[in-house]
C-alpha positions as CSV (number, residue, x, y, z in Angstrom):
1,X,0.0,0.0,0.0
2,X,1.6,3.5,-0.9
3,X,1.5,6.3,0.5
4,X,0.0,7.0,4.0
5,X,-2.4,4.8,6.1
6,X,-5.8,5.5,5.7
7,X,-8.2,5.9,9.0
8,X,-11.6,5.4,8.6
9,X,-14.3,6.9,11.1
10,X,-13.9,3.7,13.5
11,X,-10.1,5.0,13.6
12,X,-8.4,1.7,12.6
13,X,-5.3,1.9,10.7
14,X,-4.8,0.0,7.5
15,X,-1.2,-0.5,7.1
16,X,0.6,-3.7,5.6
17,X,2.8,-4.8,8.6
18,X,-0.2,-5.8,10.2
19,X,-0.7,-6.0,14.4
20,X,0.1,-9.2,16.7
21,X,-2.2,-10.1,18.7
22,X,-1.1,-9.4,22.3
23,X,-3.2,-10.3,25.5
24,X,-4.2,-7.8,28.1
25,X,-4.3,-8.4,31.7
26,X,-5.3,-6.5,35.3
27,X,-2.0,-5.5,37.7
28,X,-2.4,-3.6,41.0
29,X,-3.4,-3.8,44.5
30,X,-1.2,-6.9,44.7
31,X,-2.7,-8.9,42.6
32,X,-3.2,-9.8,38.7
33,X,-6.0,-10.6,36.8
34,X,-4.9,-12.8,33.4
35,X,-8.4,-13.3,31.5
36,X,-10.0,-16.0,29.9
37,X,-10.4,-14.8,25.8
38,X,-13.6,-13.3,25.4
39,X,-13.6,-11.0,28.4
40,X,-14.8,-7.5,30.2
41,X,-13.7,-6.4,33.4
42,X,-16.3,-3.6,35.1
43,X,-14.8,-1.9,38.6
44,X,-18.0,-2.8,41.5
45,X,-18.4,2.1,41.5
46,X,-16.0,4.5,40.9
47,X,-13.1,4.4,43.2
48,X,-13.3,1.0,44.2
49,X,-10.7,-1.3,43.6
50,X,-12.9,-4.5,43.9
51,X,-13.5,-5.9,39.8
52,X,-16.8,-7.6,38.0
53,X,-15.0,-10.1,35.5
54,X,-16.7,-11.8,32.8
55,X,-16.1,-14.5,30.3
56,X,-18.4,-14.9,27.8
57,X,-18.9,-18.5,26.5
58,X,-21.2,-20.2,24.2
59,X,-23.3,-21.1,27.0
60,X,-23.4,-17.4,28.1
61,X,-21.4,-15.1,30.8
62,X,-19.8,-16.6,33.2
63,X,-19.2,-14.0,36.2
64,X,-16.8,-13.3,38.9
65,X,-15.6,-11.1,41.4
66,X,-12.4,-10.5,42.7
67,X,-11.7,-8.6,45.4
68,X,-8.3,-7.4,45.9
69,X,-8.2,-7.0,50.0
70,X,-9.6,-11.0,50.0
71,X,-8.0,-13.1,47.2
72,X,-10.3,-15.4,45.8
73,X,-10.3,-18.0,42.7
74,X,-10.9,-16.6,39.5
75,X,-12.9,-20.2,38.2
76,X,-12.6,-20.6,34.5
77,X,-12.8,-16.6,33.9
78,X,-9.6,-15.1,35.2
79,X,-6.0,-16.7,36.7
80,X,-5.7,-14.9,39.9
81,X,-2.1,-14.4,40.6
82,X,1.0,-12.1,42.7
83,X,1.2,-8.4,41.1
84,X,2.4,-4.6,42.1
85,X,1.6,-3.4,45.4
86,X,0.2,-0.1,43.5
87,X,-3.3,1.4,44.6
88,X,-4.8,1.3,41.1
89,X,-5.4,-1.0,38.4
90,X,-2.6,-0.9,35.3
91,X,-3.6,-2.7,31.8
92,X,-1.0,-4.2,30.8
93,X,0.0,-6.0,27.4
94,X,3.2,-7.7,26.2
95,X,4.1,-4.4,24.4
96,X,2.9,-1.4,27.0
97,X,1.3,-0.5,30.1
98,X,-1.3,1.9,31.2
99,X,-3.5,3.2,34.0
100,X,-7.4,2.1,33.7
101,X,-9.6,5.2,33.8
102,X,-12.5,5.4,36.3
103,X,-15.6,4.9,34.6
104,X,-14.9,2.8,31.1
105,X,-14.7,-0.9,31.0
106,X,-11.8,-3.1,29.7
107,X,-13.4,-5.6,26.7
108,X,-11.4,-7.9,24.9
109,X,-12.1,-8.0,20.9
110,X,-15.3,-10.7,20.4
111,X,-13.6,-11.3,17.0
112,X,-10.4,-13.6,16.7
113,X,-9.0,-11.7,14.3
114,X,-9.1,-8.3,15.9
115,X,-5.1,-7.7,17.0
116,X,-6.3,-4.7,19.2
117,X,-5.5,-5.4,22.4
118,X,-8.2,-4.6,24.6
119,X,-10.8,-1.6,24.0
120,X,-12.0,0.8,27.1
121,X,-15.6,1.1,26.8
122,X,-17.9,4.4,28.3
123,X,-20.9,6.7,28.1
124,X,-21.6,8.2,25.0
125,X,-20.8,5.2,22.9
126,X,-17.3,5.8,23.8
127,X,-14.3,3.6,23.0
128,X,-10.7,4.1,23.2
129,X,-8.1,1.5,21.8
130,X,-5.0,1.0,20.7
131,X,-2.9,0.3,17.6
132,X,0.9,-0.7,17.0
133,X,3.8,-0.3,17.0
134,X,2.9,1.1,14.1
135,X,6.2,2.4,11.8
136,X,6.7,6.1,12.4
137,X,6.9,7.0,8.5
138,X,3.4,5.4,8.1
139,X,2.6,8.7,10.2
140,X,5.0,11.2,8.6
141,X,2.2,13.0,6.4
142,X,-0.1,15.2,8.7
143,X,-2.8,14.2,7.3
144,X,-2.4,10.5,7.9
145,X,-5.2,10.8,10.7
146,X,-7.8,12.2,9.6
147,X,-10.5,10.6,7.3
148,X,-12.5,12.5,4.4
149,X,-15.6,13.8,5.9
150,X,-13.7,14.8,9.7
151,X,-13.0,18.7,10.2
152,X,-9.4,18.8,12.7
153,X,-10.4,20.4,16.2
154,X,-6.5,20.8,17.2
155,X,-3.6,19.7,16.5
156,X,-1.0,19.4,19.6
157,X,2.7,18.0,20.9
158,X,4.6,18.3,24.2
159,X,8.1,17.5,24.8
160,X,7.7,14.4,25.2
161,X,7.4,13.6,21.7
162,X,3.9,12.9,21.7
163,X,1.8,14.1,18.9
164,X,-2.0,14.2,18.4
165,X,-4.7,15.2,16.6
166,X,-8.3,16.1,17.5
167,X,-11.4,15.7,14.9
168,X,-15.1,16.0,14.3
169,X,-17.3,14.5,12.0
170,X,-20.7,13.4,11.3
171,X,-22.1,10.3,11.4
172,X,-25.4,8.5,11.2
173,X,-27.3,12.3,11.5
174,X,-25.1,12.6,14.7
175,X,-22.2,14.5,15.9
176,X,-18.8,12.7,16.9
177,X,-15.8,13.4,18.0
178,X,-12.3,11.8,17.5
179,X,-8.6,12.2,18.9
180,X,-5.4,10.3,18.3
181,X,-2.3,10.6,20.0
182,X,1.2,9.4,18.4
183,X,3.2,7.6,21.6
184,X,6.9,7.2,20.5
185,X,7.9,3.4,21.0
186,X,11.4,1.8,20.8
187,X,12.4,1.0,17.3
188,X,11.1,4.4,15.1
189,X,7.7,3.3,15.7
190,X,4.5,4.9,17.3
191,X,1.7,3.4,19.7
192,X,-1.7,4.8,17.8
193,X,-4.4,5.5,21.1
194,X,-7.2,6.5,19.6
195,X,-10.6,7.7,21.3
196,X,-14.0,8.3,20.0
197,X,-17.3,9.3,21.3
198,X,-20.4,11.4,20.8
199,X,-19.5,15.3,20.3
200,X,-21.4,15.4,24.0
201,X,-19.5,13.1,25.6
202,X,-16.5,14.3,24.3
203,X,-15.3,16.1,27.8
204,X,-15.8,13.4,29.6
205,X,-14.0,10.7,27.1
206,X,-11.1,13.0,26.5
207,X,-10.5,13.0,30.2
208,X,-10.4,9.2,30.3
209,X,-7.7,9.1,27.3
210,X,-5.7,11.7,28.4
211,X,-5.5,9.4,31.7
212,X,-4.2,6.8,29.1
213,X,-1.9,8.9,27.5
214,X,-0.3,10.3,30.2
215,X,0.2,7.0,32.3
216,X,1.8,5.0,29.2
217,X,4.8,3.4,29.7
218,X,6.1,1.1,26.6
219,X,8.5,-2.2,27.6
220,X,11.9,-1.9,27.5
């Protein structure tokens, strides 16, 4: 494919290299959560550190719920196992690690196909996901984020590196809104997180991302 990737309203990239699958998992309060593929975890209320996990099998969800403070088996849904004595949760994949945002759940892809990692679900129809390592000169043009039909918000960087890009558009007779953010990753490539939501949610799921953003921290 030549030229720059092309991102559709849904955000995901289409570039050649593809994305490996890689499995996402719970760490904090001592423990962590590895999940049984499919999967959502859902926190009990906001601020609570106790975690609603479900598998969902052909015979329907199976739920369980594991509370940090009193360990408990995790049945066919999660393996319950030693992790960071940190008072939050941290997604973590084979690739990078984030903080979970108060009020989104953490889905796994239903599809086996789908190399997204996880996808952090919330009001508004929100979702934010990510994409990569993604090679940095599939990014180079400034343009390579935004989709025909989406008006650009903003554009920003820090000093950090990180680049993004904030859009609207209109879909389905409603208004939406879109944001990516270019994370720098070992190698010349980017991490792609991408969020999306209805224009009025918009506040409220930019908060959330900019949680992910600025908790990332890539493997060495």
């Amino acid at each position: 494919m030549a030229g720059h990737p092309f991102v559709g309203r849904s955000g995901k990239i289409d570039y050649a290299a593809g994305v490996a699958h890689v499995l996402a998992r719970l760490n904090g309060f001592g423990v962590t959560l590895v999940p049984n593929w499919p999967y959502s975890f859902e926190r009990e209320r906001d601020g609570s550190d106790v975690v609603h996990a479900t598998r969902w099998t052909p015979s329907g969800p199976v739920r369980v719920t594991i509370d940090p403070g009193n360990p408990s088996e995790g049945d066919d849904v999660v393996d319950v196992a030693d992790g960071f004595d940190v008072p939050h949760w941290l997604i973590e994949t084979s690739v990078f690690r984030v903080r979970w945002p108060g009020g989104f759940t953490v889905n796994s892809p239903h599809d086996a196909g789908d190399g997204t990692p996880f996808y952090l679900q919330g009001p508004g129809e929100a979702t934010i996901f990510t994409q990569g390592p993604v090679p940095r000169a599939r990014l180079s043009d400034p343009n390579a984020l935004v989709a025909p039909g989406q008006s650009v918000l903003a554009r920003r960087s820090d000093d950090n590196g990180v680049a993004g890009v904030e859009l609207s558009y209109l879909h389905d007779g409603e208004q939406w809104w879109q944001a990516h953010w270019m994370m720098p990753h070992q190698g010349d490539h980017f991490i792609l997180i991408t969020a999306q939501s209805l224009l009025a949610a918009s506040a409220t799921t930019r908060v959330a991302a900019e949680t992910v953003v600025s908790t990332f921290e890539g493997s060495a």
